[in-house]
N, C-alpha and C positions, 0 to 999 in steps of 0.2 A: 816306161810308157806302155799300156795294154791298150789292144787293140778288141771291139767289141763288134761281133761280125752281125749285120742285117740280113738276116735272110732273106731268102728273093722274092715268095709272097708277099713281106712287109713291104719290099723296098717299091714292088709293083704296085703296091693296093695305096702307097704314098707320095710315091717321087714319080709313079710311072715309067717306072727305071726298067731295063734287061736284065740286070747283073744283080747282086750283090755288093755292097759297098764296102768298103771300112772306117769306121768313126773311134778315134784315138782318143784316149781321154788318160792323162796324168795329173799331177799335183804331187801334195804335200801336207804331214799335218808335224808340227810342231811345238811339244811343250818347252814353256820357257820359263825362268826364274831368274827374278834381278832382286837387287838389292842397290837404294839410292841413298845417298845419303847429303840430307839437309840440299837436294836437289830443286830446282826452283823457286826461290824465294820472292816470290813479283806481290804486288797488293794484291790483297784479297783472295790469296791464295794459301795453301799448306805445305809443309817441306815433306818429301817422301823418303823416311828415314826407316822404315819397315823391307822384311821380305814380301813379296809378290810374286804370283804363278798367273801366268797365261798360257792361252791355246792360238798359235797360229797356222792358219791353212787355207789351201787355194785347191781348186777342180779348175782342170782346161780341158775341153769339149775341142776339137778339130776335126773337119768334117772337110776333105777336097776328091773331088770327081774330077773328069775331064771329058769332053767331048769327043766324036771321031775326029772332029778336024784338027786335034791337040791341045786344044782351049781350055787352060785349068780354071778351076773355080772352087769357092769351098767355103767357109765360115769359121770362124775363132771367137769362141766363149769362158771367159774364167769367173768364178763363182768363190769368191773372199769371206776369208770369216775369221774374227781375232774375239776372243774373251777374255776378260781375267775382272776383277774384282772392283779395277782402280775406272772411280768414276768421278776424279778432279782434274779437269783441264791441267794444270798442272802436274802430273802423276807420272814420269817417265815410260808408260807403255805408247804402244805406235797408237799416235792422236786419243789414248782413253777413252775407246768406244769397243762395246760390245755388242757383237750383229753380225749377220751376214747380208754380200752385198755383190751385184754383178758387175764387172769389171772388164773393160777391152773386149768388147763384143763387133763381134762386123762380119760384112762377108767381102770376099775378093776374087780378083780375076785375074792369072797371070797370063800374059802372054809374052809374043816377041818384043812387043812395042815396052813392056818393061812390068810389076805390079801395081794395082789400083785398090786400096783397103775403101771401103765407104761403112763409117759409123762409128762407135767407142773405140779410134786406133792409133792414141798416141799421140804426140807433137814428133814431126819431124825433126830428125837432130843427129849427128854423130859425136857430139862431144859428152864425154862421161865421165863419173866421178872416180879419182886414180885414189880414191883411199888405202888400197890394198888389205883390207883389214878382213881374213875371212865370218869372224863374226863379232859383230856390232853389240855394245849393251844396246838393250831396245828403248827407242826413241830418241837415242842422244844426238845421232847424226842432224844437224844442220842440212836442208835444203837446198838448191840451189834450181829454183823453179822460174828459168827463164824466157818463160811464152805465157800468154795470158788468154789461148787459146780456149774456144769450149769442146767439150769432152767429143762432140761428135763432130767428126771433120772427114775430108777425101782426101786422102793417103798416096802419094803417088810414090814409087821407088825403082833407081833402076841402075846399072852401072855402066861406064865408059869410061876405055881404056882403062881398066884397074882402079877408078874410081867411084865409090858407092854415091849414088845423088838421093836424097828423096827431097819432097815439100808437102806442105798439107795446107789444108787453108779452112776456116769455119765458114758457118754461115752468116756471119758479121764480117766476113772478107778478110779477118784478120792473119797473118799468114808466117809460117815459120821452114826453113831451110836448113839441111845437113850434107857435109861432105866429108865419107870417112876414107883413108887410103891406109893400105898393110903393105910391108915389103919385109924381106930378108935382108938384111946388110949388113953383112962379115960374119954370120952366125947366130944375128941376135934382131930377133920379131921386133920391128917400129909398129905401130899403130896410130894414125893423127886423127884425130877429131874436131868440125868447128861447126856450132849452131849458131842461128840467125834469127832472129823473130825482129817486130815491128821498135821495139824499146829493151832488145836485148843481144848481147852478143856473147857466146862463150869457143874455147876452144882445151882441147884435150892434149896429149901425148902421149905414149905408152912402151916400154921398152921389158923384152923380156928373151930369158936366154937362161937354159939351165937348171931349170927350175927359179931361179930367181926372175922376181919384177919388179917394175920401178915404174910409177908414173906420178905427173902434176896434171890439173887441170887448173882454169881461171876461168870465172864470168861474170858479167856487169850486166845489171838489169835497171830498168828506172819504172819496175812497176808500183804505183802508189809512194813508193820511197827509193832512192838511188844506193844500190846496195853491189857491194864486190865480196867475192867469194872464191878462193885462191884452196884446194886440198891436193897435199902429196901422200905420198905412201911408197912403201917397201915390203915385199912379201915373198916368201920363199914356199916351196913345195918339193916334199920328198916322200914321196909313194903316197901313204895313205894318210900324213900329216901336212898341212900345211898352218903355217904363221904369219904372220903380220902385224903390221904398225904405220901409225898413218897421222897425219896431222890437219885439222881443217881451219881456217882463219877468215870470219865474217866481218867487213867493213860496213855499217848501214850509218849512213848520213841523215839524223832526225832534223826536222826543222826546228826544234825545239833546244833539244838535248847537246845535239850539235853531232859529233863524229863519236861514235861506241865501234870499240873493234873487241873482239872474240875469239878466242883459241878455244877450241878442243882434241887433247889427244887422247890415241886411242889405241889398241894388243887387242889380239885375240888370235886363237886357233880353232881349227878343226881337227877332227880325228876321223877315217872313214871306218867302222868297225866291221861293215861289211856291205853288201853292194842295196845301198839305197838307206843304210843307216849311219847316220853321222852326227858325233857328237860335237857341243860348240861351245865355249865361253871366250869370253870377252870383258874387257875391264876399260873404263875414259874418265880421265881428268878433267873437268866440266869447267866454265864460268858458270858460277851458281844464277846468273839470271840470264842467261841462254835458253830457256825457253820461252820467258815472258817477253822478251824484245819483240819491238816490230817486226813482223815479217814482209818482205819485200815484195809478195802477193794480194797485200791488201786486207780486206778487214776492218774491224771494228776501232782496232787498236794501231792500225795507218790513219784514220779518217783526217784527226786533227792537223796541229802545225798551219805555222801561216801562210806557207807556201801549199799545201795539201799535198808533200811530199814527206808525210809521217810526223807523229805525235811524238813528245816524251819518251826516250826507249829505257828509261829508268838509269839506276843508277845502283844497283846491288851486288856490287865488288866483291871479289871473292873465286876461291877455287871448292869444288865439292868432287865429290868422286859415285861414279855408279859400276856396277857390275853386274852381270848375266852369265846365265850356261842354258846349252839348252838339246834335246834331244829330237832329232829330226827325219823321220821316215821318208824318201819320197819315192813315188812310184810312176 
């Protein structure tokens, strides 16, 4: 993370400030290279049996002051940008879009009373994905997006007795709850996690000790389609290497189609070759129509079915294989 210092005429002639501030700004940029094979087969679609190169990277802008009375305050901006070539919905890169884009932006206010985020800040939640897998081929990961929240909401978070709380709520009222808790017990890190939203429920677990970790999560959502979502994993770390392996299993209930369930597994490593450069491949064992399936957030391809709780989720059996490596700066 670098730090970029405001001089005190700017900060006077704009903030009407005394002092000098400091404004933090990190990120990441990232080449990547997969190769999919016969990945996707849904209608109307192409199988991605070719190599591919992309570019992924993020800027986060952090900006916090404080008052004399102690009253912090400050703002959070990240600035997203993925390229590469593949421009079929179907194509294994993250969603097949090239651009850039502003992401979780807001400004906040800590105090005693606890944090308040107000704007692009996230669904509140403490439960999270235990894949353990340090690097993913790209785009194969399965979702598990259990709030139907919109992008800007008020962020509240705070903790009691060793317990993390947040909630957030839109401006459609609609409203989502997290509570995480850590402890030591006998030697070896627990970490619990459980989310809440209006038509969702997930919850986490997390164990680690030794460089070894281990965790499951579950979650049931009934947004547009009634979908369960169950991924473990196992991952070790030793100095500047770490490995992993992870499994994920998608239930989605079509009115149509009836009950489709989905495996994906998944390997990969990191290697740190030195402080902020890291290299990553990654290799998953796919259902070849795992990414044409309904998703459980809605869309074009939820609308149908007689109950309006998802269309056809197809029917294109089968295992296919993708893989990635990729090299990673961050700063």
């Amino acid at each position: 993370m670098k730090k970029v210092l405001l001089a005190t005429t700017a900060v006077v002639a704009f903030a009407g400030a005394a002092a000098a501030q400091d404004l933090s700004i990190s990120g990441f940029v990232a080449f990547e290279a997969a190769y999919g094979e016969n990945y996707d087969l849904g209608a109307g679609t192409r199988s991605v049996d070719d190599l591919d190169f992309g570019v992924d990277a993020r800027l986060n802008f952090d900006y916090s002051n404080s008052t004399k009375s102690g009253l912090e305050y400050g703002a959070h901006l990240e600035l997203d940008m993925y390229s590469s070539d593949a421009t079929d919905p179907a194509d294994i890169w993250n969603g097949a879009q090239s651009g850039v884009g502003f992401n979780d932006g807001y400004v906040f206010i800590n105090s005693a009373l606890g944090n308040v985020k107000m704007g692009d800040t996230g669904t509140a939640g403490a439960a999270s994905n235990q894949l353990n897998v340090p690097k993913l081929a790209p785009g194969a990961i399965e979702e598990s997006n259990y709030a139907a929240l919109e992008k800007e909401q008020v962020h509240y978070s705070n903790s009691f007795l060793g317990v993390d709380f947040a909630a957030s709520v839109d401006d459609d009222s609609n409203w989502a709850l997290g509570l995480g808790y850590s402890a030591d017990v006998g030697g070896v890190s627990v970490s619990l996690g459980l989310s809440a939203a209006e038509e969702a429920l997930a919850g986490s677990i997390g164990a680690s000790a030794g460089g070894l970790s281990f965790g499951v999560n579950y979650a049931h959502e009934e947004v547009m389609a009634t979908t369960e979502y169950v991924a473990a994993g196992v991952g070790y770390s030793m100095g500047a290497l770490s490995i992993g392996t992870g499994v994920e299993t998608e239930i989605r209930h079509g009115a149509v189609s009836g009950q489709e369930i989905e495996s994906n597994y998944f390997a990969g490593a990191t290697y740190e070759l030195a402080d902020g450069l890291v290299l990553g491949v990654g290799v998953g064992n796919l259902d070849s129509d795992s990414g044409s399936n309904c998703s459980a957030t809605g869309g074009a391809a939820c609308a149908g079915g007689s109950t309006g709780k998802g269309a056809d989720l197809g029917d294109n059996e089968g295992r296919s294989w993708t893989a990635g490596a990729s090299v990673t700066v961050s700063f």
